[in-house]
N, C-alpha and C positions, 0 to 999 in steps of 0.2 A: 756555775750552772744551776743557778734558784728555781727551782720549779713551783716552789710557795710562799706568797710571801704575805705576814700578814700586818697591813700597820694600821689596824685598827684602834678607836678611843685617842686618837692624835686630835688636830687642830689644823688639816691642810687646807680645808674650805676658809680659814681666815681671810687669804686674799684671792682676787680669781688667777692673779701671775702665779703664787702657789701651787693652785691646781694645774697651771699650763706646765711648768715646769716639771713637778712629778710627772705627770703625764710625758712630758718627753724623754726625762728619765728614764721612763720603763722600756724606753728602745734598748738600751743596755742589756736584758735580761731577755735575751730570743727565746727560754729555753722555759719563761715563766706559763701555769697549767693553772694557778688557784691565785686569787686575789681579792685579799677581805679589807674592805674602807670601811668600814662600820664607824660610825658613832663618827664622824669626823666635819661636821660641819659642813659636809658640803651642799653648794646650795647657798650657802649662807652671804646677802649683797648681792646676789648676782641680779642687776636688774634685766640683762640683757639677754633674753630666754636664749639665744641663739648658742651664748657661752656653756649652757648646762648642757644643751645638744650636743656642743661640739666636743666635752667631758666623756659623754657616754660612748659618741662616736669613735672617739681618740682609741677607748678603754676596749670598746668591741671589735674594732677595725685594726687597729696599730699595733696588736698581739697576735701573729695566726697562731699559737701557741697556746693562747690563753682559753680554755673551758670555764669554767668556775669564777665567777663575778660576785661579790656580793658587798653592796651600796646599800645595804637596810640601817637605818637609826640615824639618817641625815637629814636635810632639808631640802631634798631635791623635789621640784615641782611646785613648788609655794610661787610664782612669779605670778603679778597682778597682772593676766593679760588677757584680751578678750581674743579668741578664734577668728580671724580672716581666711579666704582662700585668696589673697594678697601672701599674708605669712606665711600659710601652707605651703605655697613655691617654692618664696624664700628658702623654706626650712629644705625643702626636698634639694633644693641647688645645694647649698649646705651640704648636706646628707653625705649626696650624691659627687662633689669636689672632695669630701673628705673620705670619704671609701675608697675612690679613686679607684677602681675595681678588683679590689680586696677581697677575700668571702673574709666571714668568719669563722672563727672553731667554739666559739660560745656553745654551751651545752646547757648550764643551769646557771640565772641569773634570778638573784633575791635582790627586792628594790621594799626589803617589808619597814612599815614605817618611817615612808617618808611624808610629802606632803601635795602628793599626785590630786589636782583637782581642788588644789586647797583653795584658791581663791578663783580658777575658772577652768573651765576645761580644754585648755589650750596645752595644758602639759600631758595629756594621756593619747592628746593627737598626735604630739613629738614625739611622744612615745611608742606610740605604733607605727611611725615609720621606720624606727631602730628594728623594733620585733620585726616587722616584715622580713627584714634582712637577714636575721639569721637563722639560716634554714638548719641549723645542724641542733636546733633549742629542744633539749628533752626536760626540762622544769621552770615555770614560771611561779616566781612568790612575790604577791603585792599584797599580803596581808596588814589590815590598819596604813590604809590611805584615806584617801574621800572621792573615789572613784564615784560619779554619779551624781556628785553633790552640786552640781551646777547645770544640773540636765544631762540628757544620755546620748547627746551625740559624740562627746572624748568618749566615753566608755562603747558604743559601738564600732565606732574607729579601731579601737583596743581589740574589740572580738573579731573585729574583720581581718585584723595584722595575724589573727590565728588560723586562721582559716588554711589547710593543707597542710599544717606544721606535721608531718607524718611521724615526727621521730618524737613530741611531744607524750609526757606518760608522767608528767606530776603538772596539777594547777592549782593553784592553792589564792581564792582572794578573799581569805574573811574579812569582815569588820571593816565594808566600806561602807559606800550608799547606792551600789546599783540599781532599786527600783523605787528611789524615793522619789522622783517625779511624774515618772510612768515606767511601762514594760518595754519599752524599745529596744534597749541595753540588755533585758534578758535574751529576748526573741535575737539578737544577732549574736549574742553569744551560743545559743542553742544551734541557730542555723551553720557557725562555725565550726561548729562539734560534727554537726551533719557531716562534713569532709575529710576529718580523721578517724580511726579508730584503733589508737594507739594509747591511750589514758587509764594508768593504771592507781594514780590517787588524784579526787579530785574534790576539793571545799570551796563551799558560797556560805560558812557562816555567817549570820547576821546583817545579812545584806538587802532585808525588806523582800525577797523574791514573794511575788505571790501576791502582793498589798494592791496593788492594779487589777486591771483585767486578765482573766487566766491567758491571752494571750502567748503570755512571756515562758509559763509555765509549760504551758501544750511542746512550744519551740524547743525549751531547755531538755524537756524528758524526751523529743524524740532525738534530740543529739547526744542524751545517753544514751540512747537505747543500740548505737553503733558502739558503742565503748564493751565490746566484747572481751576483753581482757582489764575490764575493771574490778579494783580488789578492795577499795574502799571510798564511800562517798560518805559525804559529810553535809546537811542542807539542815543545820538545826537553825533556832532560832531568826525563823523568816517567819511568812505567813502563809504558808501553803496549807489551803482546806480541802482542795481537793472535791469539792460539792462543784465543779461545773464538770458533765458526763466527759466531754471532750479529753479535757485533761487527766481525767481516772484512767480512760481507757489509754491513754499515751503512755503515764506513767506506768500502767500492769504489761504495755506493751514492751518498753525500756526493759522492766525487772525479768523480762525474759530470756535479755541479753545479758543477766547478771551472771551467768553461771558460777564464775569462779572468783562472786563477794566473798570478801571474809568481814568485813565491818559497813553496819548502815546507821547512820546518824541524821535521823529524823528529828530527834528531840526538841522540843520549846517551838511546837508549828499551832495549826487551825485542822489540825485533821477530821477532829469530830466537831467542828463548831458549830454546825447547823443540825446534821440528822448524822446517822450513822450510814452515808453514801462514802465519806472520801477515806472511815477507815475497814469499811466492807472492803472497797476497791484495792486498798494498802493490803490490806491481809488476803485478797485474793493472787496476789504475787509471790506468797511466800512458796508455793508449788516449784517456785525458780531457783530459789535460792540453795543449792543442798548442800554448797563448801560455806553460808555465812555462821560465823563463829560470834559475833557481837552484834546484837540490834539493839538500840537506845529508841524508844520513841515515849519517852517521859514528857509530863504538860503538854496533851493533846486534846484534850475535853474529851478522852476517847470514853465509851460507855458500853456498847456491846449490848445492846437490847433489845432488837431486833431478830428476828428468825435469821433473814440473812445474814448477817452479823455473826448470830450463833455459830453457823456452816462454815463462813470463811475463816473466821477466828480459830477453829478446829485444825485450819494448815497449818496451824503453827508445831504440831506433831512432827512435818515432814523435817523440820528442821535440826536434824540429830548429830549438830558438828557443833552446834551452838553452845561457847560456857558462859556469855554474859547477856544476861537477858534484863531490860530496863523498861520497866509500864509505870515507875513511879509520878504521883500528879496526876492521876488521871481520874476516871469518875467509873469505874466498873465495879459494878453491883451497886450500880444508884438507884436503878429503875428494875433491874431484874436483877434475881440471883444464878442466869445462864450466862452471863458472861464470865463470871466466878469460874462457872465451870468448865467453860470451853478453854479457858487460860490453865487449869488445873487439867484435862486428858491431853494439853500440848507439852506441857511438862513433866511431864510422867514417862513421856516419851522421849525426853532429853538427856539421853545420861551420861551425857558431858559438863553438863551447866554446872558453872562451881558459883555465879553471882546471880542474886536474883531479888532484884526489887520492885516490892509493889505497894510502897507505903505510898501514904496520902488518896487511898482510892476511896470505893464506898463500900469493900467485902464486908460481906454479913450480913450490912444495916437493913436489905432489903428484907432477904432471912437468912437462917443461919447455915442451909443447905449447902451452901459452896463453903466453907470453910472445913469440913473434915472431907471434902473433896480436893483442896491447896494442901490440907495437912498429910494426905497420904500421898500423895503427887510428888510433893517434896521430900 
């Protein structure tokens, strides 16, 4: 009666009969709930994209028993093939023969670190017609693939396989390439988010968001902004500036729906790269937030020197649940010394904060005014 079984750092993607064989094996085990292949090579030879399909298929399908999936540190997706809707059939007859009208009971499946997109985006199409199927998916992790890396139609395909997933409440894809050819890929992911509002953590680190036309951005923030039980986001190291009107007012309208943030991770973006429009607009949000306990927005060319600027920057008083607060990298008190201070009466009012970093800014240089203003605050 194994209910977990884990045989990860093996060698089973040696041959693809290997993989068929385990895979039938696991008929044996009605009673199996967690299943970890990590590190195992699979993937590895398989020229026949159909066989990796029919891998995942076997693994989601030929368990109703089975929740818990996790394929991350193999070679799945790396197949040299280009996209037809010839194939596309294929795969769905595929699919569709091999389900034989199964559900699934998959709950959370991690595919982190494989090789999704690696050589075209023919494997994230295959892969979205698994997603579609399992309605019961509350965690998706495709962290470090190359989602996007060959254009954003696999990767739209991908956000569209999400679309209604009602029971979904973790999404995690850092460290792909979704907006390195354009925003298509954001914009349908966003528009997918429109349809659920069940996501309670969710990460696009270093995914280019933002590098295109605000498009993608406007789309993403208003399919946060349904994510009413969101507890932590994650959007650092994109390039979101936030200077087209559109998209500021989206994303202030989003942070409305934060109420019960506890962590925001903006860090390593364009927030202030042109004027102080996208981090006025950012800090006019923080009125939302009154359970956020962590905000990182370090290396944002942020400055603060502006009157409005001043005003908005002042919300950050309201935030009184807050212990980690992170502005390191940034350029306040380069042009004035009111940002100094509007950063100094929001912290005064914090008396939670136990971390607080604001190295690498420009306090003081302007004058020396804001600095026994940070020194009794703190």
């Amino acid at each position: 009666k194994v209910e977990t079984l884990n045989m990860s750092r093996n060698d089973l993607g040696q041959t693809p009969e290997s993989i068929d064989q385990f895979a039938e094996g696991l008929r044996q085990l009605p009673y199996l709930k967690s299943l970890n292949l990590t590190d195992n090579n699979l993937g590895q030879g398989v020229n026949d994209f159909t066989q990796a399909l029919t891998l995942l298929i076997k693994l989601t399908f030929g368990h109703p028993s089975l929740t818990f999936l996790d394929l991350s540190y193999n070679l799945l997706g790396g197949a040299d093939e280009l996209y037809t809707e010839e194939k596309a059939k294929n795969l769905q007859a595929t699919a569709t023969q091999l389900q034989a009208g199964k559900s699934s009971s998959i709950t959370h499946l991690k595919l982190n670190h494989n090789l999704f997109d690696f050589a075209s985006s023919f494997s994230s199409h295959m892969l979205s017609m698994i997603i579609a199927r399992l309605d019961q998916l509350k965690s998706l992790t495709l962290n470090h693939n190359f989602l996007g890396m060959y254009g954003s139609d696999g990767f739209v395909a991908l956000s569209q396989s999400l679309a209604f997933k009602k029971n979904l409440n973790e999404l995690l894809l850092d460290y792909n390439f979704i907006e390195l050819i354009d925003s298509n890929g954001t914009q349908a992911l966003g528009r997918s988010l429109q349809t659920i509002d069940s996501l309670n953590v969710t990460s696009a680190t270093f995914n280019m968001l933002g590098k295109h036309d605000p498009n993608g951005m406007v789309e993403l923030f208003s399919g946060l902004a349904s994510q009413n039980h969101l507890s932590e986001l994650t959007l650092k190291m994109n390039y979101i500036d936030l200077t087209d009107s559109v998209a500021s007012r989206a994303l202030k309208n989003a942070m409305s729906s934060f109420r019960h943030l506890k962590v925001l991770d903006f860090s390593m973006n364009e927030l202030g790269r042109t004027d102080s429009l996208g981090t006025t607009a950012f800090a006019d949000g923080f009125v939302y937030l009154q359970e956020l306990q962590s905000l990182s927005l370090e290396n944002n060319r942020i400055k603060i020197d502006s009157p409005d600027a001043f005003e908005s920057w002042k919300n950050l008083a309201g935030l009184k649940h807050l212990t980690h607060l992170n502005l390191a990298g940034n350029q306040i008190g380069l042009n004035s010394a009111e940002g100094g201070k509007a950063i100094a009466a929001g912290i005064k009012q914090m008396y939670q904060l136990t971390s607080l970093d604001l190295s690498g800014n420009a306090l003081g240089s302007y004058s020396q005014t804001d600095i026994p203003l940070l020194a009794d605050a703190i």
